[in-house]
N, C-alpha and C positions, 0 to 999 in steps of 0.2 A: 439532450443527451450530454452529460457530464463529460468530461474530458480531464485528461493528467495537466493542472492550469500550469504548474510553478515544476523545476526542478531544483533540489539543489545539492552541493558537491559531497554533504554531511549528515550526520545528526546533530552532528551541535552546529550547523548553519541554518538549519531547517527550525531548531527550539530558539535558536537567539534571533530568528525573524518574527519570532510572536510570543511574549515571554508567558502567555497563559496554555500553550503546548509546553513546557518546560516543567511546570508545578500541577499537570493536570493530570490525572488517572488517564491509564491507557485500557483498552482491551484489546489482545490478540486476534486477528482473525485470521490465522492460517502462518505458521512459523516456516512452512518451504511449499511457494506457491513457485512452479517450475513455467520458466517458458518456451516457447518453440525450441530456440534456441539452446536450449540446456543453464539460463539467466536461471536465479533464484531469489526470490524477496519472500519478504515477509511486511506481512501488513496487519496494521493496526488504525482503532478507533480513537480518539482522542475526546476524553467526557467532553472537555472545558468550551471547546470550540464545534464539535460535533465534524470535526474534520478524518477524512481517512486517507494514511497514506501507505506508499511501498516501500521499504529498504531494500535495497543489494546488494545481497550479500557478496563478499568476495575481496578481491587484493581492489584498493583504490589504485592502484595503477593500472589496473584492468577493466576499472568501471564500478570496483565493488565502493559500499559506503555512501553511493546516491540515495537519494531522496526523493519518491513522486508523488504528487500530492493532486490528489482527485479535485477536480473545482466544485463537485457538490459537495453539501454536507447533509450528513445522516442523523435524527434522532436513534437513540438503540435499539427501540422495537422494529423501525424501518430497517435498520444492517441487517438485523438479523433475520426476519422474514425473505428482503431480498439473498443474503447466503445461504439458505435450508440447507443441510446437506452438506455444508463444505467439508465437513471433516473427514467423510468419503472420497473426494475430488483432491483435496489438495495434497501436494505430493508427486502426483500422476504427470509423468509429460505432459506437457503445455496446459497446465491448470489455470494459468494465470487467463489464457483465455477467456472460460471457462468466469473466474474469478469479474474480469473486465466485462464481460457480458452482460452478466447479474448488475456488475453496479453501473453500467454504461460510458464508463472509459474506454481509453484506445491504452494501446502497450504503449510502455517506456522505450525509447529510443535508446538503443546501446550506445554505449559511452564508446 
């Protein structure tokens, strides 16, 4: 089961730890996945590396601006058969669940 491996404090700490996330086509998977909590990230795929992670949104003094980075990685047909459906789901109170289920992550730790 995959797990969130890496966090980090940014987007540009997260692109300058592997400079082929930085120059590589992303695809969105869901722009406001909500958690229990009322947290909100957005996550995406990453061609170059087949890597998927989550943003959070929000003030960086408050936690927003993190970075969770799923330790599996995903071919596209794979993301997308495991999401079916997300764009129904996401949105929804604690979607992100919901979202971590499918790919077999745990939540992000709030900042």
């Amino acid at each position: 089961m995959p797990a969130i491996s890496r966090s980090f404090p940014s987007l540009d700490a997260f692109y300058a730890d592997d400079r082929r996330r930085r120059f590589s086509r992303e695809r969105d998977v869901g722009l406001f996945w909500r958690g229990g909590g009322g947290d909100s990230f957005r996550a995406a795929w990453i061609q170059e590396t087949g890597e998927v992670y989550l943003f959070r949104h929000g003030n960086p003094v408050e936690g927003g601006g993190t970075v969770h980075l799923l330790s599996r990685r995903f071919g596209l047909g794979e993301l997308h058969s495991a999401l079916k459906g997300y764009a129904v789901v996401c949105g929804r109170r604690d979607s992100l669940r919901w979202f971590l289920d499918r790919l077999g992550g745990r939540r992000p730790v709030a900042a």
